[in-house]
C-alpha positions in Angstrom: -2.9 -0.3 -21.7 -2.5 -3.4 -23.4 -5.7 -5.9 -23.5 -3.9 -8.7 -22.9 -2.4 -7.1 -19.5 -6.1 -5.4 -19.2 -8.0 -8.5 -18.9 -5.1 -10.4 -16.6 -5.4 -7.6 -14.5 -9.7 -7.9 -14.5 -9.1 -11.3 -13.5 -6.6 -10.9 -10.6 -9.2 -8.6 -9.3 -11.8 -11.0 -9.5 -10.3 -13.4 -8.1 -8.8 -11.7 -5.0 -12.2 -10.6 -4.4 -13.6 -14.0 -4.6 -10.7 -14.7 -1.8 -12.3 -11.9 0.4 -15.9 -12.2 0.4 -15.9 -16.1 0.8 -13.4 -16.2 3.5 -16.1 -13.6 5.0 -19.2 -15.7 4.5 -17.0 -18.4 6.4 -16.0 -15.9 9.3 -19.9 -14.9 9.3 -21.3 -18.6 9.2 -18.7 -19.7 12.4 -19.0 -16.6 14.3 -23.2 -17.1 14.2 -23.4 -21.0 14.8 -19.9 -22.0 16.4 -18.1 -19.1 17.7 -15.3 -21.6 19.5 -14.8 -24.2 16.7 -13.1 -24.0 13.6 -15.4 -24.7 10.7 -13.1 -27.1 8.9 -15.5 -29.5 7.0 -15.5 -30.7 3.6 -18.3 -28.9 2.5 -17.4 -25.8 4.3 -14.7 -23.1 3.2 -13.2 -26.2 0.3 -13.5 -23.6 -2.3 -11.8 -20.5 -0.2 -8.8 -23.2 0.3 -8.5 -24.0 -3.1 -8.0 -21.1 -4.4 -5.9 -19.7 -1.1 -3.6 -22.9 -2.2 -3.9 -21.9 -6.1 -2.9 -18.2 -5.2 0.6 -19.7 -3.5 1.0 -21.9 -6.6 0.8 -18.9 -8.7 3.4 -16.9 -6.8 6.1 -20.0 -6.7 5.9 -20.0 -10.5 6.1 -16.4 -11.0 9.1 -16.8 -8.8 10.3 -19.2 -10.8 9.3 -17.9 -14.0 11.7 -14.4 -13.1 14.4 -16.7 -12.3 14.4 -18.1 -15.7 14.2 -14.8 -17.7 17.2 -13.4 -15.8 18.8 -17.0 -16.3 18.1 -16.6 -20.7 18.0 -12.7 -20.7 21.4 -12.8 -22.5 20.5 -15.5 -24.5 18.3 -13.5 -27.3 20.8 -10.8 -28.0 20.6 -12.1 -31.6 16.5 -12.5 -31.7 14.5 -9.6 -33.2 13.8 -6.9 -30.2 10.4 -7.5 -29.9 11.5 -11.3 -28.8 14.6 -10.1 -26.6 13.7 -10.7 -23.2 14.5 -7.8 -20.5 17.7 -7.9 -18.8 17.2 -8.7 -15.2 20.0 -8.7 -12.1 20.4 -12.9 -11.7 21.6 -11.9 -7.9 18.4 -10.1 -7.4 15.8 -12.8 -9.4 17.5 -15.7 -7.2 16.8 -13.5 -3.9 13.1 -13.5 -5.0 13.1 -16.6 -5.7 13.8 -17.7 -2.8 11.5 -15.5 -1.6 9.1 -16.8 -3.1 8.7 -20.3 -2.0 9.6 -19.1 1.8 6.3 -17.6 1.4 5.0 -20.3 -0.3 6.0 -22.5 2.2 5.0 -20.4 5.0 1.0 -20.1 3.0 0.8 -23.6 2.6 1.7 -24.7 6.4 -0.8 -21.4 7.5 -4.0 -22.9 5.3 -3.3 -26.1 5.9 -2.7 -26.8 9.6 -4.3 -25.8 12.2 -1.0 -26.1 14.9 0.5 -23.9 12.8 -1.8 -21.2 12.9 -1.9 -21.5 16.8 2.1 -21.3 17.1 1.1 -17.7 14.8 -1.1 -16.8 17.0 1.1 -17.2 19.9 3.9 -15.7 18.4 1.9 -12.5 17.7 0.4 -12.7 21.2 -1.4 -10.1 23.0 0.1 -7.9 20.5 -2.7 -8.3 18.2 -6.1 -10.0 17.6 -4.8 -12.7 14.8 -7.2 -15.7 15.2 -6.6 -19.0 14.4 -9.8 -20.1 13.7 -11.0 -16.9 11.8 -10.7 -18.2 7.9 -10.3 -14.1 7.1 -7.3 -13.6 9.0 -5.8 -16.8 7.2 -6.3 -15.1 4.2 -5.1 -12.2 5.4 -1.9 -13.6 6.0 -1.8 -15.4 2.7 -2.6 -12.3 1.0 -0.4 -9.8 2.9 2.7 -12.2 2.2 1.6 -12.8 -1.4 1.8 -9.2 -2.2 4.9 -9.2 -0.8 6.5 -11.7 -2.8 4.8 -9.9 -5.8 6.0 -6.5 -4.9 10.0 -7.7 -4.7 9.3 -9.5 -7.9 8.0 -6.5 -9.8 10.9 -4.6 -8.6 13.6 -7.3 -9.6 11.5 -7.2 -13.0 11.7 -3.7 -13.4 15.8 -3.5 -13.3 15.8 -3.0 -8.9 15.6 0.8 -8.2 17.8 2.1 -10.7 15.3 0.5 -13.6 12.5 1.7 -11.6 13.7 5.4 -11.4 14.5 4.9 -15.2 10.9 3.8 -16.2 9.4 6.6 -13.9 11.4 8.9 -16.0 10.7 8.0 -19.2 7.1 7.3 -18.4 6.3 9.9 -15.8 3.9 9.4 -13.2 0.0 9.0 -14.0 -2.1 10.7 -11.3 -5.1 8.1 -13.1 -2.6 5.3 -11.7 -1.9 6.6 -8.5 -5.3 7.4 -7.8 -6.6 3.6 -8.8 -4.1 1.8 -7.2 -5.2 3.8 -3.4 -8.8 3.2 -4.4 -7.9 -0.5 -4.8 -6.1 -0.7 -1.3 -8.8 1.2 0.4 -11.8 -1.4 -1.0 -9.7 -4.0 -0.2 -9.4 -3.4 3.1 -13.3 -2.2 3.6 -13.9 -5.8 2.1 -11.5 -7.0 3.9 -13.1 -6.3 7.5 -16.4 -7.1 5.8 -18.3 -4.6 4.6 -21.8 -5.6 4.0 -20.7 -9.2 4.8 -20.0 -9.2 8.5 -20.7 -5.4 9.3 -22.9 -2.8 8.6 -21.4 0.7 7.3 -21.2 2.4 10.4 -19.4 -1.0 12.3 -16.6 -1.1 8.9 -15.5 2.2 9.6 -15.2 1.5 13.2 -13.1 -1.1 12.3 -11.0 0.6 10.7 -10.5 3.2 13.0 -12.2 5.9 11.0 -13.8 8.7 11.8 -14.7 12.9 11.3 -11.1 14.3 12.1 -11.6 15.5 16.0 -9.4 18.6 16.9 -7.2 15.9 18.8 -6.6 14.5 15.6 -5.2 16.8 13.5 -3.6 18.1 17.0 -1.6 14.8 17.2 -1.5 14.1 13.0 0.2 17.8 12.7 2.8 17.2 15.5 3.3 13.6 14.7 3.9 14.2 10.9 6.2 17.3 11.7 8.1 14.9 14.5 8.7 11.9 12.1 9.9 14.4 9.6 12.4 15.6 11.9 13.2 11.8 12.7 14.1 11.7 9.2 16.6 14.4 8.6 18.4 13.3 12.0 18.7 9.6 10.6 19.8 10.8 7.4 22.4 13.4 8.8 23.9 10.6 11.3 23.9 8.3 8.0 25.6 10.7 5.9 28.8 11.4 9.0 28.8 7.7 9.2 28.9 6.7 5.2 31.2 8.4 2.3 29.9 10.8 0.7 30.5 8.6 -2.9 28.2 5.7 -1.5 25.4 8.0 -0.3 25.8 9.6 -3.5 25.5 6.0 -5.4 22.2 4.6 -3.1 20.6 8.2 -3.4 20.6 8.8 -7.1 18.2 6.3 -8.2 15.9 7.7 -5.3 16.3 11.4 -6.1 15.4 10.4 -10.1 12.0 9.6 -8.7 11.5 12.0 -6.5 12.1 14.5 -9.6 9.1 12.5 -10.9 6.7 14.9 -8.7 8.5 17.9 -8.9 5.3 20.1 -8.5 3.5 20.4 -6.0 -0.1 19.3 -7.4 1.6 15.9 -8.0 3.1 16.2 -4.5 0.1 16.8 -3.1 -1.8 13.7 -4.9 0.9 11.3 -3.8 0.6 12.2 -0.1 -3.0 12.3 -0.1 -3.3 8.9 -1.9 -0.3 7.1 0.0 -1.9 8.8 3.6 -5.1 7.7 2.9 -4.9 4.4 1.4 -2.0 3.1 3.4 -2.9 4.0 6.5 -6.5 2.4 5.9 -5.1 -0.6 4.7 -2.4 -1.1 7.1 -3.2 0.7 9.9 -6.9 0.4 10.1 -7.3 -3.6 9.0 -3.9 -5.1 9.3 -2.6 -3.7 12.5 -5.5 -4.5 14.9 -4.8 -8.0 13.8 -1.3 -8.8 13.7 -0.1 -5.8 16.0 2.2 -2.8 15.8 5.0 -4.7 15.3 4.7 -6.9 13.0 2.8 -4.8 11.1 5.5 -2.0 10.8 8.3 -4.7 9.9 5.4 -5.5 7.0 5.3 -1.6 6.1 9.1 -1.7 6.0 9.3 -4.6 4.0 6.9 -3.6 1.3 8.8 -0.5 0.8 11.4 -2.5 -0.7 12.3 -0.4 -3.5 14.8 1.2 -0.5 16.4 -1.5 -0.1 18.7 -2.5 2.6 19.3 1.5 3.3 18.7 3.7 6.2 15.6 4.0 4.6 14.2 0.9 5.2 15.1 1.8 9.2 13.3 5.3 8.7 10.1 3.6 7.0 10.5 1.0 10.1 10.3 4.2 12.5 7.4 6.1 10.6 5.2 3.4 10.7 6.1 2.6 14.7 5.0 6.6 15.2 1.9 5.7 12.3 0.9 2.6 14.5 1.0 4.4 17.8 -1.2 7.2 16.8 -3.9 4.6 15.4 -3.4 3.2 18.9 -3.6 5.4 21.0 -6.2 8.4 19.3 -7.2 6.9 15.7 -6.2 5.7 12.0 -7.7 9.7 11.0 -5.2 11.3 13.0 -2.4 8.2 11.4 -3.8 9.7 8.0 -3.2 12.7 9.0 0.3 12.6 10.2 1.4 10.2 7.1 0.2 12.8 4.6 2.2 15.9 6.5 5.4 13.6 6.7 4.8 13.0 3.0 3.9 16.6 1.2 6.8 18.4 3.9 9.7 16.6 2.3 8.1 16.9 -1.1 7.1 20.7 -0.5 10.5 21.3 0.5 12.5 19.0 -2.2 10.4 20.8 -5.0 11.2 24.4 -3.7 14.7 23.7 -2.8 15.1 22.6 -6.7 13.0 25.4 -7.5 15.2 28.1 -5.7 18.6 26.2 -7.1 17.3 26.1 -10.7 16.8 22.6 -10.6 
């Protein structure tokens, strides 16, 4: 990895978890002294809205700064190719764009005023636990919407999903990678709920909706995974009598490139193990008690962008509906559970279809 993109990346992390653990002291310090008023003084949580405010600065000019290289990508043909900047789809760079200051917009109004975040609050209603006063479900929002914004840029970066699928096969897929970015999402959502800030070990995982797998859960994780699978290859074959065959075709290919990426099952295995874990954790167990199963699972969806605006998006959409009824109703385990059985069944059976065609 390059030192330059090395230490940027050391100092992201630093700086998201400076976002995490002072908008827990905050929660901490209201919750003990004023439970029913919002601590909004000048010498309290300053700091934590500085650099809440800084990190929606930061994603309008990366926004903006896409923008301009798919604006000049054409403009260095004759440069050395060291200096040529990467081509980048101008429809796709405006889209995130615009993106990007809707979420900037939507940031600023959330850290800044106080009506705002009690119209959120309504809006999400009984559906969820989102607080207005709470300083870490304001940066919860922030961050949730920041990363986002981030995500769709990266992808617009990379060439959409047809660049993606290219890079993933020229590059392959590091299990090193996959492993450190579901040990980031899991830390940040321990943090997140307050781990050693707010709550003691045994109350974070509570949180979270964690605990030693039950024979209910792997019961209702088993049948759930299998279920949603089948949910799948029903939406897909009423997509494919609906569609031609040429544009199914055309929206699959750059999908089924990456899927080639873990064509055994070791890597198969990794991936659902990582993406079950860590994503259910994150969303499931910290997100979802606050913002509810709806909203949460248009999140999911949206994240998932790489799909596009395909009946994947609306199976993702589903999945996470089925995800965030389990961690309702029995736990997040038995959501873990479920998500990595949905995962390693359509891998498993990708890889040994290939493997019995001779692909």
């Amino acid at each position: 990895m390059d030192i330059s993109l090395l230490m940027f990346s050391g100092l992201a992390l630093v700086y998201l978890g400076a976002v995490i653990y002072l908008a827990n002291q905050e929660e901490a310090l209201r919750v003990m002294k004023h439970p029913a008023q919002e601590p909004d003084t000048p010498q309290r949580g300053t700091l934590l809205r500085w650099l809440l405010y800084g990190m929606a600065a930061v994603n309008a000019i990366s926004s903006l700064f896409i923008l301009q290289l798919a604006l000049f990508s054409g403009a260095t043909d004759a440069l050395p190719d060291e200096l040529q900047l990467p081509p980048i789809d101008l429809p796709g760079a405006a889209g995130s764009f615009v993106l990007g200051l809707l979420v900037t917009w939507f940031c600023v109004r959330t850290i800044a005023s106080a009506t705002w975040r009690e119209r959120l609050a309504r809006w999400i209603g009984p559906r969820g636990q989102y607080n207005p006063q709470s300083s870490v479900h304001t940066a919860a929002v922030v961050l949730a919407l920041t990363l986002l914004s981030v995500t769709v840029g990266q992808l617009v970066l990379s060439g959409g999903l047809s660049g993606l699928a290219q890079d993933v096969e020229l590059e392959g897929v590091s299990p090193g990678a996959l492993t450190f970015q579901g040990v980031l999402m899991v830390v940040a959502a321990f943090l997140g709920v307050g781990l050693m800030i707010r709550r003691g070990p045994a109350a974070t995982v509570e949180r979270l909706g964690l605990r030693w797998p039950t024979p209910q859960d792997v019961t209702w994780g088993i049948g759930v995974g299998f279920l949603l699978y089948l949910a799948l290859i029903m939406m897909a074959t009423l997509w494919a009598l609906l569609v031609p065959m040429e544009q199914i075709a055309q929206q699959n290919i750059a999908a089924e490139q990456i899927a080639q990426a873990f064509g055994t099952l070791p890597l198969a295995l990794l991936l659902s193990v990582t993406a079950g874990v860590s994503e259910e954790i994150l969303f499931r167990g910290a997100l979802q008690p606050v913002f509810g199963l709806g909203v949460t699972s248009i999140y999911f969806a949206l994240v998932h962008m790489q799909y596009a605006l395909t009946p994947a998006t609306i199976i993702i959409f589903v999945v996470s509906l089925g995800l965030g009824w389990l961690r309702q109703r029995h736990s997040t385990t038995a959501a873990i559970i479920a998500h990595f059985v949905y995962n390693f069944v359509q891998l498993a059976v990708a890889i040994l279809l290939a493997g019995a065609a001779g692909g």
